[in-house]
N, C-alpha and C positions, 0 to 999 in steps of 0.2 A: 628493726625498731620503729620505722617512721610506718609500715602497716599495724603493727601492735598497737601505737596511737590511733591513727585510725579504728582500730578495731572500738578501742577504749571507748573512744568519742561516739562511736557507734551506739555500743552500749549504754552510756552515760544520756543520749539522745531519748533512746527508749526508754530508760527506768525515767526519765521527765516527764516525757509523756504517758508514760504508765499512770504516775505521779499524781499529774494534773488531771487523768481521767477521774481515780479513784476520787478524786477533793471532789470534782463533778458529780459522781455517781453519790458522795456523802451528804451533799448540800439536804437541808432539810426538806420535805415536803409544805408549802402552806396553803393551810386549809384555812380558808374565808370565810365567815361566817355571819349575814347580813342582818339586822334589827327588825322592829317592827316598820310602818309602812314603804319598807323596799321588797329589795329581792334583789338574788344571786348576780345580775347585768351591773349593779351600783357598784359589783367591785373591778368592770371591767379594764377603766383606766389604770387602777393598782396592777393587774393584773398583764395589763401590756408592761408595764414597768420592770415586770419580776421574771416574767419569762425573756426579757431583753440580758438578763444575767445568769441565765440557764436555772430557774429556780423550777420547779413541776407547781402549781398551781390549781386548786380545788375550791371553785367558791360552792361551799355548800348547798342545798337548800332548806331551809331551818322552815320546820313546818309552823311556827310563831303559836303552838298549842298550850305548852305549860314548860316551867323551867324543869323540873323531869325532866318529860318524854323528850321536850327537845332536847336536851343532855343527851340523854341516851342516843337519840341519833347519831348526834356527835360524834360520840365515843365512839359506838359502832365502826364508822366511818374513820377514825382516827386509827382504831387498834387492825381495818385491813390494812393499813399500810404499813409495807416494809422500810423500816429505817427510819428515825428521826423527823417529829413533826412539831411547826410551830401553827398551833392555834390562833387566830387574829378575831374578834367579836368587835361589829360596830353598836351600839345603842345596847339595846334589850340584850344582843349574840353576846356580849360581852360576860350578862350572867349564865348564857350558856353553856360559852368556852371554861367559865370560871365551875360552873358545876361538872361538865363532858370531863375534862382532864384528869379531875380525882382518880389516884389508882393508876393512870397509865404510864408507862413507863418510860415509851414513845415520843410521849410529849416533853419537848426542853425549853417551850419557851411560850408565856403569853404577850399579846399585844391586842391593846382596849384602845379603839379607836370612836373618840367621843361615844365609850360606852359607860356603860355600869361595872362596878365591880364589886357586888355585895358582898357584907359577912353574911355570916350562918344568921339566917332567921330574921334577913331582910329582905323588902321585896323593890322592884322599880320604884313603885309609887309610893315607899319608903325614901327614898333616897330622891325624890323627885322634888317632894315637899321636905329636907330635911335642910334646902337653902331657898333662898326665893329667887327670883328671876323666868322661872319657868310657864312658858304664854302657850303651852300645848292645849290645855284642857277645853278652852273656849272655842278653839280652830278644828275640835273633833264632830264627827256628823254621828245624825242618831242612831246610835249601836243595833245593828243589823243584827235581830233574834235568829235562835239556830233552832233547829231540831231537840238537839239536846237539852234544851233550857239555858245553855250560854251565850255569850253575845259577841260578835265579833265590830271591833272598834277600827275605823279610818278616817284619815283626816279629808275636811273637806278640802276638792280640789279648786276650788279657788281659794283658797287659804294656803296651800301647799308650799307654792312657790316663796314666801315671804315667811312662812314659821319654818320648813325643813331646811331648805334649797336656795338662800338670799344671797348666797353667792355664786350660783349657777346658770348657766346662762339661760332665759325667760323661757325659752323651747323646751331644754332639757328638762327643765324643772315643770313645766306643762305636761311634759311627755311623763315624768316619773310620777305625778299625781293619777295619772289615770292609768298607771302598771303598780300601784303599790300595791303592794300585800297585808290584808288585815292581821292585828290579831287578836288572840281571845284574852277580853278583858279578864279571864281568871288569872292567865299567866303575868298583868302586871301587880297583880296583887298576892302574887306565891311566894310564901318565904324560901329562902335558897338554902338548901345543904351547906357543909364544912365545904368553904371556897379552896380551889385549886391556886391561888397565887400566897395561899398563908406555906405553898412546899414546890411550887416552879416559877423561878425568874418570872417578872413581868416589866413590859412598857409600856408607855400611855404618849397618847397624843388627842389633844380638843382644839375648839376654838373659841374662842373669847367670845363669838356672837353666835353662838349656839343657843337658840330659845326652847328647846325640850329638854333638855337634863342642862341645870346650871352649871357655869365653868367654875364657881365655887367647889358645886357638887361633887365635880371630877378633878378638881384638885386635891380635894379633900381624900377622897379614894386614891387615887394614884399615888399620895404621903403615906396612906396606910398599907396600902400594898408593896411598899419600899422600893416604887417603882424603879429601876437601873435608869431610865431616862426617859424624859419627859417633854414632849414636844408642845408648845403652847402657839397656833396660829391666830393672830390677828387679826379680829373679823371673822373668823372661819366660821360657817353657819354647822348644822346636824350633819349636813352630807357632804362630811370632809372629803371622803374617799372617793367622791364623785371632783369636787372642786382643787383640790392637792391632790393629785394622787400621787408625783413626786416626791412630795416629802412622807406619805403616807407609807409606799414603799422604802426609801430609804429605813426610814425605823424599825420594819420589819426585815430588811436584811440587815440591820445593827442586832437585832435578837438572834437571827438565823446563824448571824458568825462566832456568837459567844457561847 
């Protein structure tokens, strides 16, 4: 009798740990996806955060061209991955995630991190001007012509630290002025496809001192997208995810477990 328990307990050990691999192997993929004047390193702090909870971790790189094509990257990128993926957009990424996801099946969860989150047949600069508070336009330098007849848009870098980044610390915020990444003023003016959160869960988290998309703005959006929950920081400047990346993670593993 008393080896049969053992054995039992044997057993019972394994199928636990079977158990808790499988919940491991299930946890979602999240795929980060960064706005206009950053790039994929802005999600590095979230990023220590999620892989501390065994999360796989993909900060994108969103080529900042048109809400299409970058969609399509997205998606691309979304639909290699096996198993369960939660989508995350900061700023502009946010109309991306919101276009990329349509159709995938993959995907179970968004989260807008002081982004946008259009309807059908609105654009950034829609939603930009449709509250006031927003001090971006004046802190932009003069749009760098392309080849193509398009223009590529960045903020001046003395300006940076004080309209993106006012709550990061003067180095970092120095340092990400002069690694942002432009992009093509056509994409803040593209109207966006039937959004992916009017048919996958979404959450939202801003901050009250964010001066390029109003926190009006993105309340407003985040009541319309029926947000599941809503994070409201404090002060929080554009580059939450650079200055919270704590509470930024948290919320995307509140999406990742539902």
């Amino acid at each position: 009798m008393r080896n049969f328990l053992k054995g039992l307990l044997a057993v019972s050990t394994l199928s636990l740990a079977a158990s808790a691999a499988l919940a491991a192997d299930n946890k979602p993929t999240i795929v980060l996806v960064h706005g206009a004047f950053a790039g994929s390193s802005s999600w590095n702090g979230v990023y220590a955060e999620l892989s501390k909870k065994g999360y796989t971790v993909i900060a994108a790189a969103n080529p900042l061209r048109s809400v299409a094509g970058d969609g399509a990257a997205v998606a691309a990128l979304a639909k290699s991955i096996n198993g369960p993926v939660v989508l995350v957009g900061h700023s502009y990424g946010g109309a991306v995630i919101s276009a990329a996801a349509n159709g995938l099946s993959n995907v179970k969860a968004l989260v807008y991190v002081a982004a946008f989150a259009p309807d059908q047949g609105e654009s950034a600069l829609d939603l930009t001007g449709k509250f006031p508070g927003s001090t971006l336009p004046p802190t932009l330098a003069a749009p760098v012509k392309l080849a193509d007849g398009g223009e590529d848009l960045y903020v001046q870098q003395d300006k940076f630290p004080k309209q993106f980044a006012a709550d990061v610390p003067l180095a970092q915020a120095r340092a990400m002025a002069a690694t942002q990444r432009p992009i093509a003023a056509a994409a803040l003016k593209e109207a966006a496809p039937a959004p992916a959160w009017k048919s996958i869960p979404s959450w939202s988290i801003y901050g009250t001192g964010d001066l390029n998309i109003p926190p009006q703005a993105m309340a407003f959006m985040a009541e319309r997208a029926q947000s599941k929950k809503t994070v409201v920081i404090k002060n929080g400047s554009h580059a939450l995810m650079v200055s919270h990346p704590k509470e930024v993670a948290a919320l995307i593993q509140e999406a990742a477990a539902n």
